[in-house]
C-alpha positions in Angstrom: 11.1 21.2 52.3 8.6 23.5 53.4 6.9 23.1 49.9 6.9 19.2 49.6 5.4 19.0 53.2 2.6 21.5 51.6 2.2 20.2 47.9 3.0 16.4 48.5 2.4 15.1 51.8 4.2 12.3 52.8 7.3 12.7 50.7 9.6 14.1 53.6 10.1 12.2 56.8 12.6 13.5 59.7 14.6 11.5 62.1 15.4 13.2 65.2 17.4 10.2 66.6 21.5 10.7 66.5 23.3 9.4 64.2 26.6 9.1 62.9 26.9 9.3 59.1 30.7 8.4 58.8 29.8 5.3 60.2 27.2 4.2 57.8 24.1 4.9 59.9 22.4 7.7 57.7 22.5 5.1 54.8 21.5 2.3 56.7 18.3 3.9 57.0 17.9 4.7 53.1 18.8 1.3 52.5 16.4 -0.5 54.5 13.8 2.1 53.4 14.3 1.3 49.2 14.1 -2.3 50.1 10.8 -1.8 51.4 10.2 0.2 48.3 10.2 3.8 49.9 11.7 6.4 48.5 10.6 9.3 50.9 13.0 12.0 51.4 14.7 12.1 54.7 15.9 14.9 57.1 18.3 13.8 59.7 17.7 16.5 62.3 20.8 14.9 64.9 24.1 13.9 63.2 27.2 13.9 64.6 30.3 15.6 62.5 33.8 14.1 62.1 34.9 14.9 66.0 32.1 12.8 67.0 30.2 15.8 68.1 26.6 17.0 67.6 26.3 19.4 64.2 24.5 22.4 64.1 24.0 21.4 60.7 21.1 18.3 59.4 21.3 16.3 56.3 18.8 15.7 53.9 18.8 12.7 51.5 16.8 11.0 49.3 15.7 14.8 47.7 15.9 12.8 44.3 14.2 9.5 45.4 11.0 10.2 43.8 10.6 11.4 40.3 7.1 13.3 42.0 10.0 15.4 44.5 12.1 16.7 41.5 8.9 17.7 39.9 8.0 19.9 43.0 11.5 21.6 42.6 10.5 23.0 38.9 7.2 23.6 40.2 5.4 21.0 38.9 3.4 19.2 41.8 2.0 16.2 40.1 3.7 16.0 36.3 4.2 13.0 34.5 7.4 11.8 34.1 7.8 13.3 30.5 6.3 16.2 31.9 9.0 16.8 34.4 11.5 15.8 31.7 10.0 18.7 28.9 10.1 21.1 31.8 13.9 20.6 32.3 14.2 20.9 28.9 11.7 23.9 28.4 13.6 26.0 31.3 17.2 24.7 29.7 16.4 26.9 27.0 15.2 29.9 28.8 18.7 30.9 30.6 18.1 34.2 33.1 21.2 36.0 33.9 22.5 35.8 37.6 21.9 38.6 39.7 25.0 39.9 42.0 24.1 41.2 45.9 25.8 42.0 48.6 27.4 40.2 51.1 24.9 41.6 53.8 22.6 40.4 51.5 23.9 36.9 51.2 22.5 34.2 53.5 25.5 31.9 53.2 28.0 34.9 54.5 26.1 34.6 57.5 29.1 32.6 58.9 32.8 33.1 57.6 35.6 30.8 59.0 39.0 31.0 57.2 42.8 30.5 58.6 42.5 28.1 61.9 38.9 28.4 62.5 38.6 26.1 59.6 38.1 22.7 60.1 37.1 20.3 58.0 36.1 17.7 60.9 33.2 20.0 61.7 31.0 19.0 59.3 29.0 15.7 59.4 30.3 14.1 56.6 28.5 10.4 55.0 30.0 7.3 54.3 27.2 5.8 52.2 28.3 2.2 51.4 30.9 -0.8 52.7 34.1 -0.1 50.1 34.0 3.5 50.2 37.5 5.2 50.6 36.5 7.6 53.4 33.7 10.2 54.0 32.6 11.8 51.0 30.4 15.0 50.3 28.3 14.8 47.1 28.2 18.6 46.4 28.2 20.8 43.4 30.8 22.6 42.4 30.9 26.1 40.9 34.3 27.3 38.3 35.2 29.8 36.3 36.9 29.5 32.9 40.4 30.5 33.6 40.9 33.5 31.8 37.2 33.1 30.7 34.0 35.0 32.0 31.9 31.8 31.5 30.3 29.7 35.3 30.6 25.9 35.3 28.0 24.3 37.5 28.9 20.6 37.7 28.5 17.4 40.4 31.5 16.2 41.5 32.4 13.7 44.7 35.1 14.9 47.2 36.7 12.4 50.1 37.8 13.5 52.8 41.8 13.8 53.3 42.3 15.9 56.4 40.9 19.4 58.2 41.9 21.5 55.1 41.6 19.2 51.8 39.4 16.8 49.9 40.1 14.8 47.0 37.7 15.5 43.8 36.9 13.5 41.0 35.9 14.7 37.8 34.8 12.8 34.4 36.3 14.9 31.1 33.8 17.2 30.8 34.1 20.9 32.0 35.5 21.1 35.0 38.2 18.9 33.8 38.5 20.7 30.7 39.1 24.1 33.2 41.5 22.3 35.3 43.5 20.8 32.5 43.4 24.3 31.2 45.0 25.8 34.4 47.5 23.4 34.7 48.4 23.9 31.5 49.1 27.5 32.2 51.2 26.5 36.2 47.8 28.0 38.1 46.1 26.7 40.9 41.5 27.0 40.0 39.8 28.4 42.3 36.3 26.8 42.9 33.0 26.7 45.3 32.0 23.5 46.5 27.7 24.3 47.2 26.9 21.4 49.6 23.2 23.0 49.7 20.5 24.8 47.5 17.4 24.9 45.9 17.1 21.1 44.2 16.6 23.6 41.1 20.2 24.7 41.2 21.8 20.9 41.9 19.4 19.3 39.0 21.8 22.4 36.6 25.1 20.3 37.9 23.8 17.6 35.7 22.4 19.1 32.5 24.4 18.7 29.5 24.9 22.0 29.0 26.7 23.3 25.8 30.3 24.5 26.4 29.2 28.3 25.3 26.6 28.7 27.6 27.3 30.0 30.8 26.0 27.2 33.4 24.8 30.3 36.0 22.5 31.4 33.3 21.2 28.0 32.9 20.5 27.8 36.7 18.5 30.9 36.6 16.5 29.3 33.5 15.8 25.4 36.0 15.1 27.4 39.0 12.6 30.2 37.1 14.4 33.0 38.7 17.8 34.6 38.3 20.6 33.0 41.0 22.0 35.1 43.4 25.4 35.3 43.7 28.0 37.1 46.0 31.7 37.5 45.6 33.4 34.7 47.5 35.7 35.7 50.9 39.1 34.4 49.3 38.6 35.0 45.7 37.0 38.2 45.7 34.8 39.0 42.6 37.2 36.4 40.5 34.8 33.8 42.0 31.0 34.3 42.4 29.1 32.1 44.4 25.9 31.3 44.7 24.3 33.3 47.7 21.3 31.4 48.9 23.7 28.1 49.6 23.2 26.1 52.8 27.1 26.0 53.1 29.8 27.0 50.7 33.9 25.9 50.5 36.1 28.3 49.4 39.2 27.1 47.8 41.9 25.8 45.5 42.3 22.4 43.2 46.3 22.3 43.0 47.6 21.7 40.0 50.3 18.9 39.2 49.3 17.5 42.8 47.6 14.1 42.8 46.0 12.1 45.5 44.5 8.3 45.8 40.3 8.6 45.6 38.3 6.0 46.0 36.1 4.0 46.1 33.2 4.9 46.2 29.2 3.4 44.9 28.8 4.6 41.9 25.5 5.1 40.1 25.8 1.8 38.2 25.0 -0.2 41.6 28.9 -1.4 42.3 31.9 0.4 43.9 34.2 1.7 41.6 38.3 1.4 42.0 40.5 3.9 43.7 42.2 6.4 41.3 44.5 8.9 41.2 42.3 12.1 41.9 43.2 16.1 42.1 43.7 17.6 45.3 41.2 20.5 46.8 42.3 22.8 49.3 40.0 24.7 51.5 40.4 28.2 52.1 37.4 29.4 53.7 33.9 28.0 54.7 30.3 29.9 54.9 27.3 29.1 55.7 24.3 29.5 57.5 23.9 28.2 61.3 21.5 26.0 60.7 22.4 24.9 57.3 20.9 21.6 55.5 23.7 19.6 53.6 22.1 17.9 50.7 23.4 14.3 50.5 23.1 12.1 47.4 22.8 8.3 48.6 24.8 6.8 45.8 24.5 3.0 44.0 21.0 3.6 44.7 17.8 4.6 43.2 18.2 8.4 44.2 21.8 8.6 42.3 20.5 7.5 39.0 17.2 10.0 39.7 20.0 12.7 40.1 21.0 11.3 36.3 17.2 12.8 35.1 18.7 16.3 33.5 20.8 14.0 31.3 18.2 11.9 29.9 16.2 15.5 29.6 19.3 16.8 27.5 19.4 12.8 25.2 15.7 13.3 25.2 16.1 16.7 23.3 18.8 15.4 20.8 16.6 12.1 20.2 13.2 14.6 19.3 15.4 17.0 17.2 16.6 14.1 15.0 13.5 12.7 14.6 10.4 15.0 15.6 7.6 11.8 16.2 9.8 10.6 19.2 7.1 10.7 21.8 9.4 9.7 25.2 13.0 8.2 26.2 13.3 6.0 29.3 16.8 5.8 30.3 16.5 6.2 34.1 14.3 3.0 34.8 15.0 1.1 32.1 16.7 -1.6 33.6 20.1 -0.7 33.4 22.8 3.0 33.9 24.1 2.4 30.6 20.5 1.2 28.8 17.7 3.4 26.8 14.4 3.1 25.2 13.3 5.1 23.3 9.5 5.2 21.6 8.0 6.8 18.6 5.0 7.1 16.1 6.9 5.6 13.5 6.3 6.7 9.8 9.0 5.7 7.6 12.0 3.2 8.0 15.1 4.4 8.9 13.4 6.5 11.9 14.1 4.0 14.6 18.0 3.8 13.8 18.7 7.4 13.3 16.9 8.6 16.7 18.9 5.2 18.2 22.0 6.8 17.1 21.0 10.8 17.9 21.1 9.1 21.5 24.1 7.4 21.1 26.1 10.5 19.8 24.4 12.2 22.8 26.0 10.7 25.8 28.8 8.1 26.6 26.7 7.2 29.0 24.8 4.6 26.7 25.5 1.3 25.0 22.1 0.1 24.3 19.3 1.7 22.6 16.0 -0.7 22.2 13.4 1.7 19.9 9.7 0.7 20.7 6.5 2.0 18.8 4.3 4.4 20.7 2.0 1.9 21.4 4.4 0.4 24.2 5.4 2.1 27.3 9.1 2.7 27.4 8.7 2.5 31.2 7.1 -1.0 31.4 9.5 -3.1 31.2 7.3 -6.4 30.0 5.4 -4.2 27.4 9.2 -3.3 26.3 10.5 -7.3 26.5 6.8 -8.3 24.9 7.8 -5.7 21.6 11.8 -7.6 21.2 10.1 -10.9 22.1 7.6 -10.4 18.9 8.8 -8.0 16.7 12.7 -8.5 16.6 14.7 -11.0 14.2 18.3 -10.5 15.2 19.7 -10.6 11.8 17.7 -7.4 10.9 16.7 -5.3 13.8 20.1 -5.4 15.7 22.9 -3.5 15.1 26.3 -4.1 16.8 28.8 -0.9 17.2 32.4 -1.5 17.1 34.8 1.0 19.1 32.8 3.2 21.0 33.4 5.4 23.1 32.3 4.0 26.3 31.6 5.2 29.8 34.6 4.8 32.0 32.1 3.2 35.2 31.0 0.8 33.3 32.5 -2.3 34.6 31.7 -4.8 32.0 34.1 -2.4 29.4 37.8 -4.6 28.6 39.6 -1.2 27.4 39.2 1.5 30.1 37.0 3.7 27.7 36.2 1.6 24.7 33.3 0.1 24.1 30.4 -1.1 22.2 27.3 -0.8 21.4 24.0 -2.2 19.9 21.0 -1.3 18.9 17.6 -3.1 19.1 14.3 -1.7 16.7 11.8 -3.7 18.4 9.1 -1.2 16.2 6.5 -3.3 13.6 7.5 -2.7 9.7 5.9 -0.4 7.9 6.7 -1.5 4.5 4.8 -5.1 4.8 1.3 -6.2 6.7 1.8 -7.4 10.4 -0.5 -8.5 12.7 -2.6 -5.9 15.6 -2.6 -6.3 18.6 -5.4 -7.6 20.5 -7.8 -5.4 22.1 -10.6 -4.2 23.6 -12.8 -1.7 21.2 -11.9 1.8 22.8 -15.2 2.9 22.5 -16.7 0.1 24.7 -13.7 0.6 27.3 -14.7 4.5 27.7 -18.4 3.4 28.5 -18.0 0.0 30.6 -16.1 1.2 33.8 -14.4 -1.4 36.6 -15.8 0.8 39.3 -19.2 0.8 38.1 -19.5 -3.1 38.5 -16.8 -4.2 41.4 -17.0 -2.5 44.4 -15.0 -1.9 47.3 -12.2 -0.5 44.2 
């Protein structure tokens, strides 16, 4: 906070007015803010926690908002959005093992509750939008392999049941894989639920890490600096959390135990169903006294933002596949489950292999439209102006048949399947086509707008 009040003024408001975030109110402001097109982040200094009391403890939201914010968290003040995107890629691939200190060491041990002390009502706890099953925290989660040495860093939503548990859901990816591991096996997993860090550490939750690389190694690579990490109070050194946290839960997902989730706004703008979810129980809590709970505002513009380490990770695959890919634009294209990608292209065939490099990438994407690099994947009517004049749908679009889909996606029939398609909005290369119409770049470089209107 300290650094985007120094580096990028204006991009961190506080309210010191009370509020009560299970009641809407914290999101009533972000809402009202994004329809005015502001996307500021915002510490509320006053909240109230699930007794209806004042918390020691402040939210921050909107830490995602702006892609200018996540660039300050890797330490880039004023990147470009493929900047910021080739940094989270860059620091992906430069893991830094985790270093372990003390618990006098350890800022989040400053406070330990466990047995009766621990309640879940004291926190202040958000319910962001209308359909919402209850309160929910929007935290990452830290796991071990069970029977493994290898960290799983992950962002998962948990409700609110009572004082001592939480519902959590989790897609089938590697969380789920540990837990459908331990139940396999009759064992409760224990985990650490971080609801505050360095952004650094939170953007790690979403990379698409490989499954052989441990995910605290990857968060000493986004934050530039090993993570600190401390033996948790229930687990011992059989659970190693991070030590700089805001506030960390200690405890258990139960095995074989199920409980109704949902819903809750999900990052493709509606509110998905209820489902049957597993069943957290807390153990212990710790945290600092004045601890600041980072709070993702979800169906919004800051929930797909939080997205960004994905399309860094399909950004990767696409420029592996084919090396002349110059950028991707999946958040901000239009659409969750959309991406564009553009590229120098120099032979046919390019635009369909890095379209499918994505596709094999992610479940989170359906459509693929491949621009040349003459068109801004980012502007939308330079991207509608390329389908509108260099598309014939019987040759530059591709439908795919049985796909594995994304299971938020509402539009999908099966609960998984899906399809797909693929748009090459790119000129040919193999016959003459027209050029575009412009301005000699020579004559642009020498005749500037400020030199002949004023008051620019």
């Amino acid at each position: 906070m300290r650094e985007l009040e120094e580096k990028t003024p204006g991009e961190l408001i506080r309210v010191s007015k009370e509020l009560n975030p299970s009641a809407f109110e914290t999101t009533a402001i972000l809402h009202q803010m994004e329809s005015q097109g502001r996307f500021e982040g915002v510490l509320f200094e006053k909240v109230k926690d699930l007794k209806g009391k004042v918390s020691p403890f402040r939210i921050l939201m909107n830490t995602f908002g702006t892609l200018r914010k996540i660039g300050v968290a890797l330490d880039i003040a004023q990147g470009k959005r493929i900047e910021i995107i080739e940094r989270m890629l860059e620091r992906q691939t430069k893991s830094i093992k985790p270093l372990q200190v003390s618990r006098e060491e350890a800022p989040v041990k400053q406070v330990v509750k466990k047995d009766k002390a621990l309640d879940l009502r004291d926190l202040p706890i958000v319910r962001h939008v209308d359909m919402d099953g209850g309160p929910y925290l929007t935290p990452i989660i830290v796991s071990k392999d069970p029977g493994g040495k290898r960290y799983n860093v992950s962002w998962n939503r948990m409700m609110y049941l009572d004082p001592k548990h939480l519902g959590i859901y989790m897609s089938p990816r590697h969380l789920w894989s540990y837990v459908s591991k331990a139940e396999s096996e009759g064992k409760n997993i224990p985990i650490g639920v971080v609801l505050g860090h360095h952004p650094a550490f939170h953007i790690t939750g979403a990379l698409l890490t490989p499954m052989n690389e441990d995910e605290y190694d990857a968060a000493g690579g986004t934050l530039g600096e090993p993570l600190r990490i401390v033996p948790s109070e229930t687990y011992g050194e059989e659970l190693l959390v991070p030590a700089d946290s805001e506030i960390v839960i200690e405890g258990e997902i139960h095995v074989g135990r199920r409980v109704v989730e949902g819903p809750f706004g999900e990052f493709t703008g509606y509110s998905g169903s209820q489902r049957l979810a597993c069943l957290f129980e807390a153990k212990a809590i710790t945290y600092r006294p004045d601890a600041v709970i980072i709070d993702i505002f979800p169906c919004k513009t800051e929930h797909l933002n939080a997205h960004l380490p994905i399309e860094a990770s399909i950004y990767g695959k696409v420029k592996e596949a084919v090396p002349t890919v110059k950028e991707t634009c999946w958040i901000g294209s239009g659409g969750p489950f959309h991406l564009i990608i553009s590229l120098k292209k120099t032979m046919e065939g390019q635009p369909l292999r890095a379209a499918m490099a994505a596709l094999s990438a992610s479940n989170f994407l359906k459509h693929v439209i491949v621009v040349d690099d003459d068109i801004d994947p980012t502007n939308l009517q330079e991207v509608m102006w390329a389908v509108a004049t260099r598309v014939q749908a019987s040759e530059n679009v591709v439908i795919l048949k049985g796909l594995q889909g994304h299971v938020l996606d509402p539009s999908v029939r099966h609960e998984i399947r899906s399809d797909g398609m693929i748009i090459d909005a790119t000129k040919p290369i193999d016959r003459p086509f027209p050029k575009r119409g412009e301005v000699p770049l020579e004559v642009l470089q020498r005749i500037k707008l400020e030199d002949y209107i004023k008051g620019l």
